[in-house]
N, CA, C and O atoms as a DFTB+ gen file, in Angstrom:
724 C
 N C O
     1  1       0.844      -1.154       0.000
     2  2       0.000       0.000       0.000
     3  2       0.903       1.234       0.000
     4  3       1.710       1.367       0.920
     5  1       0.813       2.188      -1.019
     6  2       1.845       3.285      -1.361
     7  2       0.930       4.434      -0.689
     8  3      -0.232       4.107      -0.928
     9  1       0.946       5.494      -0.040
    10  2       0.671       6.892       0.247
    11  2       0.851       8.010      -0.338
    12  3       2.018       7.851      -0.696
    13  1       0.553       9.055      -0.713
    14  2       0.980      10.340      -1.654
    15  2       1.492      11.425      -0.734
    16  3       2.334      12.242      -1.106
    17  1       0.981      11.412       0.434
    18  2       1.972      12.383       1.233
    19  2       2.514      11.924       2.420
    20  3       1.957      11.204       3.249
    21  1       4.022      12.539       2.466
    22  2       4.860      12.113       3.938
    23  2       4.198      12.429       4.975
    24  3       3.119      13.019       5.018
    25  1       4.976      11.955       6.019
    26  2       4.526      12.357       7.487
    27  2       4.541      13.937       7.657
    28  3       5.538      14.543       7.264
    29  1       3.443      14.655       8.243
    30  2       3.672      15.690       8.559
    31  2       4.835      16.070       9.688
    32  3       4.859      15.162      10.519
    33  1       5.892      17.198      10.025
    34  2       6.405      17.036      11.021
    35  2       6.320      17.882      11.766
    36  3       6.241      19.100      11.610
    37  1       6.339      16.860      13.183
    38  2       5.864      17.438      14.045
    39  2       7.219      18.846      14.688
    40  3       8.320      19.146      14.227
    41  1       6.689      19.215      15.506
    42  2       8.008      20.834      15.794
    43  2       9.390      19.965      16.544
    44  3       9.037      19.043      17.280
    45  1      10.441      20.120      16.454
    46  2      11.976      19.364      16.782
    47  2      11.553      19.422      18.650
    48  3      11.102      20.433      19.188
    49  1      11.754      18.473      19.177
    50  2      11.347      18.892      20.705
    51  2      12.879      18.976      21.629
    52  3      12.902      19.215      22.836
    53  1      14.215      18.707      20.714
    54  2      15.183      18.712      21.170
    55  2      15.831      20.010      20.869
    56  3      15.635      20.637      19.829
    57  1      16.734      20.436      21.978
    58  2      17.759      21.719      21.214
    59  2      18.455      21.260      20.251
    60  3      18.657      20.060      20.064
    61  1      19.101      22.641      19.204
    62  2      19.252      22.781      18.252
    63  2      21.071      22.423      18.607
    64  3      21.586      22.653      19.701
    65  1      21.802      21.838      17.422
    66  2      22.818      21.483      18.081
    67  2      23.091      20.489      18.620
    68  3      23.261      20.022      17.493
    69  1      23.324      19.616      19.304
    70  2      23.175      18.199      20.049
    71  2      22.820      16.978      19.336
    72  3      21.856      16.799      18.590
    73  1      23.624      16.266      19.632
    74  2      24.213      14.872      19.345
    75  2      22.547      14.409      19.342
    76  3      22.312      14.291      18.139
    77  1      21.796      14.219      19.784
    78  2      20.259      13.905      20.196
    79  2      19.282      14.317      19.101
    80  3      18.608      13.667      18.302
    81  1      19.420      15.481      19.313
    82  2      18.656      16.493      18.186
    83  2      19.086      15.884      16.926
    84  3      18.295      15.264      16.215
    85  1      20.272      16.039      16.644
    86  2      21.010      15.517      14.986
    87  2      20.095      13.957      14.934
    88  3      19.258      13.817      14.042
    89  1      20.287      13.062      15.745
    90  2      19.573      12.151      15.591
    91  2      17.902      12.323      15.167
    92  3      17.311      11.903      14.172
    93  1      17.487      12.977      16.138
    94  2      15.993      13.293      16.026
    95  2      15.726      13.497      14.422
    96  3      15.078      12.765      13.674
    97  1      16.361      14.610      14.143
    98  2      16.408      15.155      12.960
    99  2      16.329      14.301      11.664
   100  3      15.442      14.389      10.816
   101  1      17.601      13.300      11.640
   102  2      17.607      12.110      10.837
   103  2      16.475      11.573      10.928
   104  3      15.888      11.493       9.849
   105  1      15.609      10.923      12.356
   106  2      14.914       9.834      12.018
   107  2      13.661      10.656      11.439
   108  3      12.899      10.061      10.676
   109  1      13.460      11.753      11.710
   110  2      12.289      12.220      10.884
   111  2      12.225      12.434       9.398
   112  3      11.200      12.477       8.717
   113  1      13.459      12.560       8.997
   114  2      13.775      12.638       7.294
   115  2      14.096      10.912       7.064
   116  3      14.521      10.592       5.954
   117  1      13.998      10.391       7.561
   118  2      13.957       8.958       7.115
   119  2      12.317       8.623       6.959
   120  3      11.908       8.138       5.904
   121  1      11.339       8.931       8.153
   122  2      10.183       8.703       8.465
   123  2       9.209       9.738       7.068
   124  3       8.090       9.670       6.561
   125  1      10.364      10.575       6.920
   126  2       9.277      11.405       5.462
   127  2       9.715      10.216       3.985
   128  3       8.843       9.710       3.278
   129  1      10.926      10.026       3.832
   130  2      11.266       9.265       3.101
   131  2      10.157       8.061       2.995
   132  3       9.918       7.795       1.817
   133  1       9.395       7.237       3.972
   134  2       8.998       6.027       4.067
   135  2       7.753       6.468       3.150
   136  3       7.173       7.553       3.175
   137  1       7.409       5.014       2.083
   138  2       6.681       4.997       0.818
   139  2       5.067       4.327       1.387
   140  3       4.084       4.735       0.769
   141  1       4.838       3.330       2.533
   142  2       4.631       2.733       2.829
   143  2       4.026       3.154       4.342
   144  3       4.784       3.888       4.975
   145  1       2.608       2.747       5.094
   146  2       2.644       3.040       6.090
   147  2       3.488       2.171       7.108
   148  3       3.915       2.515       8.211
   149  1       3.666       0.526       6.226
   150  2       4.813      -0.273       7.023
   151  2       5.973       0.371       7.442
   152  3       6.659       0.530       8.451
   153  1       5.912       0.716       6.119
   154  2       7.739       1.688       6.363
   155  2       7.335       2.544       7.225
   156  3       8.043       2.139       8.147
   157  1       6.620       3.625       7.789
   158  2       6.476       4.465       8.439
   159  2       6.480       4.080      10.085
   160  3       7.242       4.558      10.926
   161  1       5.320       2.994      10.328
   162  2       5.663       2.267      11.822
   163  2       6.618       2.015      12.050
   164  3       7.278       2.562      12.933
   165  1       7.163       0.725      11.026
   166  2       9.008       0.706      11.466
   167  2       9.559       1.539      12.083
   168  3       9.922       1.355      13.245
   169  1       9.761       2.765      11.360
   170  2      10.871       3.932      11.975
   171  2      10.111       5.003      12.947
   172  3      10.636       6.061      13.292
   173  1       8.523       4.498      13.428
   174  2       7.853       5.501      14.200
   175  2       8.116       5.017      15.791
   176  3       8.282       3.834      16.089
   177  1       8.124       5.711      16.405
   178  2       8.303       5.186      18.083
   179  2       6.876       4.992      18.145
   180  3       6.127       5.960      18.012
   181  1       6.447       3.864      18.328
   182  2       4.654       3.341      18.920
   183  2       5.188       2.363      19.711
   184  3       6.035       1.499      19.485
   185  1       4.175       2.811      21.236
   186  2       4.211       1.947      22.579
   187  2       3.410       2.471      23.557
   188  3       3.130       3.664      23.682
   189  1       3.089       1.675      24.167
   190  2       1.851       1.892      25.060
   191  2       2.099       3.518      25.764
   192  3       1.260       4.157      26.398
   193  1       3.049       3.799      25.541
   194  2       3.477       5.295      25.932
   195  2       3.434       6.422      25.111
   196  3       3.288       7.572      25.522
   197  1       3.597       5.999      23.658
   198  2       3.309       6.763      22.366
   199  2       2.823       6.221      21.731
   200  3       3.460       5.689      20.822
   201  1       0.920       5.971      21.868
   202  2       0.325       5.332      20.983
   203  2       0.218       6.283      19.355
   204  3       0.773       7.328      19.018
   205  1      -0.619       5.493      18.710
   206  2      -0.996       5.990      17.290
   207  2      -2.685       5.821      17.132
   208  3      -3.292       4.810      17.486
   209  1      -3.060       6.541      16.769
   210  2      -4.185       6.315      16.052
   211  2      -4.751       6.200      14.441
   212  3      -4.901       7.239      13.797
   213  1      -4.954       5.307      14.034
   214  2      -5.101       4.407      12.770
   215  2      -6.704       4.574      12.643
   216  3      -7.619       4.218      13.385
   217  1      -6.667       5.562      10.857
   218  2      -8.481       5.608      10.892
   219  2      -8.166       4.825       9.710
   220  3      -7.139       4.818       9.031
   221  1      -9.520       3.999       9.565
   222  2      -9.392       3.448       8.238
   223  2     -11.170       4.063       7.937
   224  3     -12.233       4.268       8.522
   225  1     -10.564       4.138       6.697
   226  2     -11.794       5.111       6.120
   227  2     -13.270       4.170       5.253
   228  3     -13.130       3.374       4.325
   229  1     -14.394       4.515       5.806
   230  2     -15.392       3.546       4.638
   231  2     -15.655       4.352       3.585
   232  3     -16.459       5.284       3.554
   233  1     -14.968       3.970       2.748
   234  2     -15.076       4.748       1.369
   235  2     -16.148       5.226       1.268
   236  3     -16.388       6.423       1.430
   237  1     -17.158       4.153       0.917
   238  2     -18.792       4.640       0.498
   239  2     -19.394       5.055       1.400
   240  3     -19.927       5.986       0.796
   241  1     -19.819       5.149       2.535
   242  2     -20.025       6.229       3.307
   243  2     -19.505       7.217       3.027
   244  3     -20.341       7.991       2.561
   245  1     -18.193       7.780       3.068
   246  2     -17.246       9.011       3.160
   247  2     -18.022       9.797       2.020
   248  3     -18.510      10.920       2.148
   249  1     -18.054       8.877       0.700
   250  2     -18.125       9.200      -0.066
   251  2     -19.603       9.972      -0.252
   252  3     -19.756      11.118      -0.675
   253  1     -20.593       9.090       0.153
   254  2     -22.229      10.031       0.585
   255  2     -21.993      11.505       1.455
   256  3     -22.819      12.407       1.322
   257  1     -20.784      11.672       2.363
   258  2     -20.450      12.486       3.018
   259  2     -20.317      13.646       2.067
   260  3     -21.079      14.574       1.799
   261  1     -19.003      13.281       1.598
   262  2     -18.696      14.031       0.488
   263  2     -19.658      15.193      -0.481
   264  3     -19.589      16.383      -0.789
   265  1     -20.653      13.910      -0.748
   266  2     -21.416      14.783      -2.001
   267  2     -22.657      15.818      -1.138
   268  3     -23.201      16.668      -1.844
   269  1     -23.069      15.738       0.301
   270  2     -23.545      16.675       1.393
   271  2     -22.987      17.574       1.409
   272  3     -23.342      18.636       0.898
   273  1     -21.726      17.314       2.150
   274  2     -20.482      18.778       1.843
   275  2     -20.806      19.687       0.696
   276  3     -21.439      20.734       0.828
   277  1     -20.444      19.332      -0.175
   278  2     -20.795      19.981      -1.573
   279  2     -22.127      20.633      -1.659
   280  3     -22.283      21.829      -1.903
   281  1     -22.766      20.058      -1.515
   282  2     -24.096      20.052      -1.936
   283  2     -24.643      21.625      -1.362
   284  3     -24.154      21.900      -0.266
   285  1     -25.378      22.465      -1.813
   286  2     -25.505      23.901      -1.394
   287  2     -27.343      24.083      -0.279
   288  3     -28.220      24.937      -0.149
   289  1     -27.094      22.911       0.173
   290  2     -28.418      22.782       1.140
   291  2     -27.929      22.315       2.277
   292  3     -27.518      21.220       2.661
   293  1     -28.063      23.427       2.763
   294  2     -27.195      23.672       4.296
   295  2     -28.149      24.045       5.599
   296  3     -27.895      24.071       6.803
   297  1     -28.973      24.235       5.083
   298  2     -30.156      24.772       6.201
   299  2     -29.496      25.566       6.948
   300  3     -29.892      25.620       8.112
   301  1     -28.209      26.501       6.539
   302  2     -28.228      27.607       7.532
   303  2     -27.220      26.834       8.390
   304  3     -27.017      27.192       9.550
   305  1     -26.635      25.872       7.899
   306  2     -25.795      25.126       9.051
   307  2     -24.122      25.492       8.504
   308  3     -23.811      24.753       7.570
   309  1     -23.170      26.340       8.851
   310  2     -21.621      26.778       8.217
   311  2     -20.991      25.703       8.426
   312  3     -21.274      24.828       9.244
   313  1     -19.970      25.747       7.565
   314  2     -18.874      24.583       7.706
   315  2     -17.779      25.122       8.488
   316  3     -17.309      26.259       8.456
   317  1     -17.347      23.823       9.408
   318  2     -16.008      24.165      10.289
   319  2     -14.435      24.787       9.522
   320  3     -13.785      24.198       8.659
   321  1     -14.270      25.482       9.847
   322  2     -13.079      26.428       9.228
   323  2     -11.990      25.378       8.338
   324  3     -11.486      25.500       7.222
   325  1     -11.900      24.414       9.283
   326  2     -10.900      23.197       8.650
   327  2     -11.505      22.719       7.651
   328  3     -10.667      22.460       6.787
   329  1     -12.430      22.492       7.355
   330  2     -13.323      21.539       6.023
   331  2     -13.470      22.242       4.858
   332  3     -14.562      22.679       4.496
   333  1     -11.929      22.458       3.924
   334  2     -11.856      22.732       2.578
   335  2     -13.257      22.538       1.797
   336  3     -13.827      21.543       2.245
   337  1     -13.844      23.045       0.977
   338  2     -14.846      23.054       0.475
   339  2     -14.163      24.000      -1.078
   340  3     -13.493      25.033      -1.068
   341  1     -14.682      23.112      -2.404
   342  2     -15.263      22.180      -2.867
   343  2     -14.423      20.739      -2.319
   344  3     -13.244      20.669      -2.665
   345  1     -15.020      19.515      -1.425
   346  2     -14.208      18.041      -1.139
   347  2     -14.322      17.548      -2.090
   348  3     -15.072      17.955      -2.977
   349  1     -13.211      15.981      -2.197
   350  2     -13.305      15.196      -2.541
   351  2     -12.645      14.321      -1.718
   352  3     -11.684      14.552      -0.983
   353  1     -13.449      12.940      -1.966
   354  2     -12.755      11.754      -0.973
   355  2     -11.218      12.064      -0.295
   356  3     -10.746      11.920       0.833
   357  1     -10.909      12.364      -1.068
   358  2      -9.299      12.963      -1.153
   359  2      -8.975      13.475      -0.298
   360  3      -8.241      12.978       0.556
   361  1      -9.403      14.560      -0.279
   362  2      -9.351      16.451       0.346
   363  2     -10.037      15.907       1.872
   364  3      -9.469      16.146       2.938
   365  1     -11.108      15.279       1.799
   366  2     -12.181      15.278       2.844
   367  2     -10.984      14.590       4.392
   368  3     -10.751      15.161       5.458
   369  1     -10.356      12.915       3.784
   370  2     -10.193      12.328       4.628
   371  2      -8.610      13.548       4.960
   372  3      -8.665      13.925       6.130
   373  1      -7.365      14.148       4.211
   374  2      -7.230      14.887       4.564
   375  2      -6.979      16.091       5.299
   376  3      -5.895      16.314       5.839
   377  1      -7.988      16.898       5.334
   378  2      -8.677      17.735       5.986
   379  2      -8.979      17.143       7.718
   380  3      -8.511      17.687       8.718
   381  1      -9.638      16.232       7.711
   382  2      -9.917      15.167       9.183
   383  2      -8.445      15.065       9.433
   384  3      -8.247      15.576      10.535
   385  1      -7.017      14.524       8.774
   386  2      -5.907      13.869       9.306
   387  2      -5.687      15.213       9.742
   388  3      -6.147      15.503      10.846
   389  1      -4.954      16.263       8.970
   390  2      -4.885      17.363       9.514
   391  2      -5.318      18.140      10.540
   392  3      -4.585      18.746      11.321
   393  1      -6.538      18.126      10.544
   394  2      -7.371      18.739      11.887
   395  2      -6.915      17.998      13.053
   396  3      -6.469      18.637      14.006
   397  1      -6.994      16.202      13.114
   398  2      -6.127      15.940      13.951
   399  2      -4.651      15.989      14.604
   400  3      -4.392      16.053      15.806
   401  1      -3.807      15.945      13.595
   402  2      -2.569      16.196      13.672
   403  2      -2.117      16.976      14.353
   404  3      -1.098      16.780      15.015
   405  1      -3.149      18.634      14.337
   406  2      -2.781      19.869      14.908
   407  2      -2.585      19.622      16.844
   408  3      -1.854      20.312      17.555
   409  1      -3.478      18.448      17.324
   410  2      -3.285      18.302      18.733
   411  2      -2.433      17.044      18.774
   412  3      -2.553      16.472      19.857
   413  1      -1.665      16.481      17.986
   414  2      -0.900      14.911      17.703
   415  2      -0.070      15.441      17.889
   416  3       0.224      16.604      18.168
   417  1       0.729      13.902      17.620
   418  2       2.431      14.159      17.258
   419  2       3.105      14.058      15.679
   420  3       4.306      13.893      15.467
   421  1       2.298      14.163      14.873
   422  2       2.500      14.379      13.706
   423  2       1.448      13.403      12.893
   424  3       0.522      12.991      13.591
   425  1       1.460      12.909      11.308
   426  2       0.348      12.555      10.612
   427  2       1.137      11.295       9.271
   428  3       2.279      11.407       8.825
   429  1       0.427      10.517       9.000
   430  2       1.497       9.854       7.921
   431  2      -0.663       9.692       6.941
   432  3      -1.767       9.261       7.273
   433  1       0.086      10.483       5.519
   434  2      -1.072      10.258       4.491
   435  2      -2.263      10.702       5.535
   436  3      -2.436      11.426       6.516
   437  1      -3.282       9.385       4.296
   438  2      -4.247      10.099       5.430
   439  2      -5.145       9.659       6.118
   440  3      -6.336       9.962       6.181
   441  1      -4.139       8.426       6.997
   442  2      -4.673       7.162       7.499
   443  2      -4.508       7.309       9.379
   444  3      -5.402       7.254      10.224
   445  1      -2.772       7.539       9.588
   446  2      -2.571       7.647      10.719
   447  2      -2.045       9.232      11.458
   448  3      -1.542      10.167      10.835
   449  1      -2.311       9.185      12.807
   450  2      -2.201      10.664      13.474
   451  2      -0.708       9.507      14.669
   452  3      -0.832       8.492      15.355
   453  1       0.116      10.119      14.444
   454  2       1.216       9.093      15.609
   455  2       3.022       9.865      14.889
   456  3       3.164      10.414      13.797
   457  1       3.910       9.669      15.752
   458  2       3.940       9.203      17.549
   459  2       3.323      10.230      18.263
   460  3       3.847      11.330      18.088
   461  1       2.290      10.195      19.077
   462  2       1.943      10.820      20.089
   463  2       2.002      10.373      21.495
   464  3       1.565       9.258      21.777
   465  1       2.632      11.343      22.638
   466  2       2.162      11.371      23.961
   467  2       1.148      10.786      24.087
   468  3       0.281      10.799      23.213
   469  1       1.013      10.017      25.432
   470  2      -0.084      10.430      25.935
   471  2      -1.205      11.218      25.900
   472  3      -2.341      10.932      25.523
   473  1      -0.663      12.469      26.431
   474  2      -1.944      13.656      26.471
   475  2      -2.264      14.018      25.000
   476  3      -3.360      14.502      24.714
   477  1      -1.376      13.801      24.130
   478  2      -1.563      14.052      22.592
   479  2      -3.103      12.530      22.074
   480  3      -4.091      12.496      21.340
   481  1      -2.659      11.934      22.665
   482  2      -3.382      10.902      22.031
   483  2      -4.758      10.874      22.910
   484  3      -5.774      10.315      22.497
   485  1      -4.682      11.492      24.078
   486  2      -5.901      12.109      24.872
   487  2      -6.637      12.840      23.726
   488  3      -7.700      12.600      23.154
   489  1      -5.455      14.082      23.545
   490  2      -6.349      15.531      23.080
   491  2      -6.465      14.913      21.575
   492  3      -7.233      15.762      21.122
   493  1      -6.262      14.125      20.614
   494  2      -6.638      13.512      19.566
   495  2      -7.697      13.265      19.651
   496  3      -8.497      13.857      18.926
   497  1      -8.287      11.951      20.891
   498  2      -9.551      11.671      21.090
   499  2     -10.074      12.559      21.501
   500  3     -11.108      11.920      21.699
   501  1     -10.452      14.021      22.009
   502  2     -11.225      14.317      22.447
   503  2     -11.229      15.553      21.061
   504  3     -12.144      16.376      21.014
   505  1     -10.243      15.548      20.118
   506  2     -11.002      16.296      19.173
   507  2     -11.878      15.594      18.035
   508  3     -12.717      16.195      17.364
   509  1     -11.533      14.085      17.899
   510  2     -12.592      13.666      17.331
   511  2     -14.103      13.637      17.613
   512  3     -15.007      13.499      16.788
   513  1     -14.215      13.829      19.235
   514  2     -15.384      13.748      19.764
   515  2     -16.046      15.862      19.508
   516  3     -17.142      16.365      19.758
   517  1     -14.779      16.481      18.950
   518  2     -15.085      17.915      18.588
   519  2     -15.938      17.813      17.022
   520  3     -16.970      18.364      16.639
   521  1     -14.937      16.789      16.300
   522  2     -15.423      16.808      14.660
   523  2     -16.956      16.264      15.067
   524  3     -17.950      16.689      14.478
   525  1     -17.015      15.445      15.958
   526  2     -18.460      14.346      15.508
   527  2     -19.820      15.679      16.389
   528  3     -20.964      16.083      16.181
   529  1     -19.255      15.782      16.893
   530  2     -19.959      16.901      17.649
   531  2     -20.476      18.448      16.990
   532  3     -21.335      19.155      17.518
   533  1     -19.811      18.742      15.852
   534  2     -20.227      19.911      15.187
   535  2     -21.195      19.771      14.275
   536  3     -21.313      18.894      13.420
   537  1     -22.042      20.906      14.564
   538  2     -23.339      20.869      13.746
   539  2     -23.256      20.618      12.394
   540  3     -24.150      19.869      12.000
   541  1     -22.354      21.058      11.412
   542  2     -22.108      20.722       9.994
   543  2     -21.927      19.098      10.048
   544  3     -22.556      18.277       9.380
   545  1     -21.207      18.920      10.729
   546  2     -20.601      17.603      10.571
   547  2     -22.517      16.649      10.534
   548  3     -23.297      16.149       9.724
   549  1     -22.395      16.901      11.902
   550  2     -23.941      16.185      12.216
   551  2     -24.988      16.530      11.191
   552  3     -25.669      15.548      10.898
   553  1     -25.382      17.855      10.436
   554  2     -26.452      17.544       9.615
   555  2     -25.580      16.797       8.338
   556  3     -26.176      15.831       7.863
   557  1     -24.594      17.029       7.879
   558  2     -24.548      15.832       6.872
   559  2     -24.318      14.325       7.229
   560  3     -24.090      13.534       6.314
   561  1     -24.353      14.042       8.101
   562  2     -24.644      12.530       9.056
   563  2     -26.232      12.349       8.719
   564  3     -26.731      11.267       8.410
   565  1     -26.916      13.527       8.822
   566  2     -28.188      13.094       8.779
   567  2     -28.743      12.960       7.161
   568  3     -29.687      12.230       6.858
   569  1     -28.031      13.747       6.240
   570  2     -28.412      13.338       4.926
   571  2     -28.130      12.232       5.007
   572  3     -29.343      12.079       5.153
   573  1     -27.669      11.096       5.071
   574  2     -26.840       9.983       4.116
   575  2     -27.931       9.146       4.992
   576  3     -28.379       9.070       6.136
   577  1     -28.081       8.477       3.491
   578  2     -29.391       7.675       3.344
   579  2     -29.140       6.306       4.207
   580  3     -30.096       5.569       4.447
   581  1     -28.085       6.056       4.574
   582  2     -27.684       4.763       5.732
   583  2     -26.897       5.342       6.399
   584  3     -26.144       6.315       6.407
   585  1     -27.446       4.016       7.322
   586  2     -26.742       4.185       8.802
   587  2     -25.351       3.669       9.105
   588  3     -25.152       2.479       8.858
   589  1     -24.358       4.391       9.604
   590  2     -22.970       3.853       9.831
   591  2     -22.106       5.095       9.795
   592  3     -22.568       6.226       9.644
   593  1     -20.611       4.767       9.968
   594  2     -19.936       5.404      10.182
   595  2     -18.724       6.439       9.014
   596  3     -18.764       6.334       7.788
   597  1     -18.123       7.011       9.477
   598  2     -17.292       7.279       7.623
   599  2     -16.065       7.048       7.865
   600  3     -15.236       7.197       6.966
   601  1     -15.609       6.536       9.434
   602  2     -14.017       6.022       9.663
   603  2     -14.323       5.189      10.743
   604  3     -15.338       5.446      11.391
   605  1     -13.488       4.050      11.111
   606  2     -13.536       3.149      12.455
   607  2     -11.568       3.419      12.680
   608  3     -10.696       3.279      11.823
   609  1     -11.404       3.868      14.272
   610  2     -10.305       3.910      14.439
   611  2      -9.812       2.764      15.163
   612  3     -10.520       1.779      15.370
   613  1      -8.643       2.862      15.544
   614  2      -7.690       1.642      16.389
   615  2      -6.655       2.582      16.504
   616  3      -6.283       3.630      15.977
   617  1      -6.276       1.668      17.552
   618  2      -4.974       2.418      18.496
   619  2      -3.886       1.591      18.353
   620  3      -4.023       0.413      18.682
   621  1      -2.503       2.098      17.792
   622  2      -1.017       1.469      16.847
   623  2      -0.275       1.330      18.084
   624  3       0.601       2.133      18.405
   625  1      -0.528       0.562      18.620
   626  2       0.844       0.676      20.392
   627  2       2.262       0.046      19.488
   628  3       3.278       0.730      19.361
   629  1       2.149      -1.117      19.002
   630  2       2.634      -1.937      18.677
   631  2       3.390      -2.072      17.223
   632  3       2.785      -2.861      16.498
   633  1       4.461      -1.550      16.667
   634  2       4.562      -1.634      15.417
   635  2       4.585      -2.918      14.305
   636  3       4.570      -2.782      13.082
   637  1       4.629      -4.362      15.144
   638  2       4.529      -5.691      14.384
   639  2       2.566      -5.526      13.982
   640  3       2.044      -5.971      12.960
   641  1       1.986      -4.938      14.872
   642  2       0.140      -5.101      14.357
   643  2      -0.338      -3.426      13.585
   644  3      -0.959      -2.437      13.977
   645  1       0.169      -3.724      12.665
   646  2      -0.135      -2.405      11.732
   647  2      -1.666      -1.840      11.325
   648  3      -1.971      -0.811      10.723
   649  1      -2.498      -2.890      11.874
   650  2      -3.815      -2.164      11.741
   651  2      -4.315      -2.584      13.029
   652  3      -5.311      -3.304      12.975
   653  1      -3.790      -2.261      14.363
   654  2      -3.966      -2.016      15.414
   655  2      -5.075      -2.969      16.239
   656  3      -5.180      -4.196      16.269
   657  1      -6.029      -1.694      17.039
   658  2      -6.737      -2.350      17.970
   659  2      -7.883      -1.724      18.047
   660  3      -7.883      -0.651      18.651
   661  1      -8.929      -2.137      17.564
   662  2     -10.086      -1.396      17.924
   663  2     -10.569      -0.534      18.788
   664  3     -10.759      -0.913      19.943
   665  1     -10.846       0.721      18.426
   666  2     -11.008       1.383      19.697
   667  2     -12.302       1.402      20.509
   668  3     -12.225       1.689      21.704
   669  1     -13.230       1.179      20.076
   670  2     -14.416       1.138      20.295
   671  2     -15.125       2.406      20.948
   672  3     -15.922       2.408      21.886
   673  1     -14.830       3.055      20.509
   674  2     -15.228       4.514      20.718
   675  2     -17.059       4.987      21.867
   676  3     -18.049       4.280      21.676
   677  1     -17.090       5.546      22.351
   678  2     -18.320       5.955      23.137
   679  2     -19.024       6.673      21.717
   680  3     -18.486       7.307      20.809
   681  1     -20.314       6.324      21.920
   682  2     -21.246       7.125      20.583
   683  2     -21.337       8.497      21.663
   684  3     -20.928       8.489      22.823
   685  1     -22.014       9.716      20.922
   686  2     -22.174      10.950      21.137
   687  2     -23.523      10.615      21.766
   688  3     -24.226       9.630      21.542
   689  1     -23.782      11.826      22.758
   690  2     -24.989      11.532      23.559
   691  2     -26.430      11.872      22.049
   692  3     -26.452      12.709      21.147
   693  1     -27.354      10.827      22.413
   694  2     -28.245      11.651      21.697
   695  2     -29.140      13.117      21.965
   696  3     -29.577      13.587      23.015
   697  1     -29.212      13.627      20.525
   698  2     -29.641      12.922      18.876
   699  2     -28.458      12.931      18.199
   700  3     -28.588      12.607      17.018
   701  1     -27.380      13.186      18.535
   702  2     -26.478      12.941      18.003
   703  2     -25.871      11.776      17.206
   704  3     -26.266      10.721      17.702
   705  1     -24.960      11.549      16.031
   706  2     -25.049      10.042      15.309
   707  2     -23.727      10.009      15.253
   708  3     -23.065      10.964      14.846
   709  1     -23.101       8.632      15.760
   710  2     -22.224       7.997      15.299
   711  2     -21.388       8.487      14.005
   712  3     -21.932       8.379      12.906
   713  1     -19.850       9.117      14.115
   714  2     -19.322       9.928      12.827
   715  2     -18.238       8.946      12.947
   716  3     -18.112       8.410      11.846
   717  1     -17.189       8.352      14.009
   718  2     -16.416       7.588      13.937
   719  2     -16.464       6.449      15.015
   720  3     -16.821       6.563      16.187
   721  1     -16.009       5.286      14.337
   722  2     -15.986       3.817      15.527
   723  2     -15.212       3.857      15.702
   724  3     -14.714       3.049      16.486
């Protein structure tokens, strides 16, 4: 499985100068180099201390998503600042990695948000529970003619299990609908 964009990177957390840092430095230009999200775990630090979070996307859902977005019947409902508009499958999933990334430890394509902290992988989950929670988001949940989700995540502790661990996510209180598992 090939990707079209590197890891985003995250800010150097070492001083500038130092035997440490120079390292740091390398493994992140190796980690942009990687073609592959295999290649990318390999050289990513994931452990129960710097988990990852792994969305895998349902196309056809996303894709009903998609054509809502677009669509110019909004009932008065604005789109969140992050949600490029005109989407495509593309742009859409994207747009979501990015938005996450900004509280992560960086982003690979536009599948995983990792290595993150702890509190990073806290404040990850609790901005997904921001995306599923916004009114745009939620009335185009309510166009799409079935029921389900447009990503199911898992959590990457482990770099030998590359599509992780189910997270099983809490649904949003109602009327709210299910945006990610």
């Amino acid at each position: 499985m090939t990707f079209l964009s590197p890891p985003s990177s995250p800010s150097l957390k070492r001083k500038r100068g130092s035997a440490s840092s120079q390292r740091y430095v390398e493994k992140r230009l190796r980690l942009a180099r990687a073609q592959t999200l295999s290649d990318y775990i390999s050289e990513c630090l994931l452990d129960e201390d710097d988990p990852g979070l792994l969305l895998n996307w349902e196309d056809e859902q996303l894709s009903r998503f998609v054509t809502t977005v677009n669509s110019r019947r909004h009932a008065g409902h604005v789109p969140p600042p992050w949600l490029v508009r005109p989407a495509t499958l593309s742009s859409l999933k994207q747009n979501f990695i990015d938005h996450l990334a900004l509280v992560g430890g960086g982003s690979y394509g536009k599948v995983l948000v990792a290595p993150n902290s702890l509190l990073q992988y806290g404040n990850v989950c609790v901005r997904l529970s921001h995306i599923e929670l916004d009114p745009f988001v939620q009335f185009c949940m309510q166009q799409l003619p079935q029921e389900g989700v447009i990503a199911t995540t898992a959590l990457v502790t482990d770099r030998s299990q590359a599509r992780g661990i189910p997270t099983a996510r809490v649904a949003p209180p109602l009327p709210h609908i299910k945006v990610f598992d």
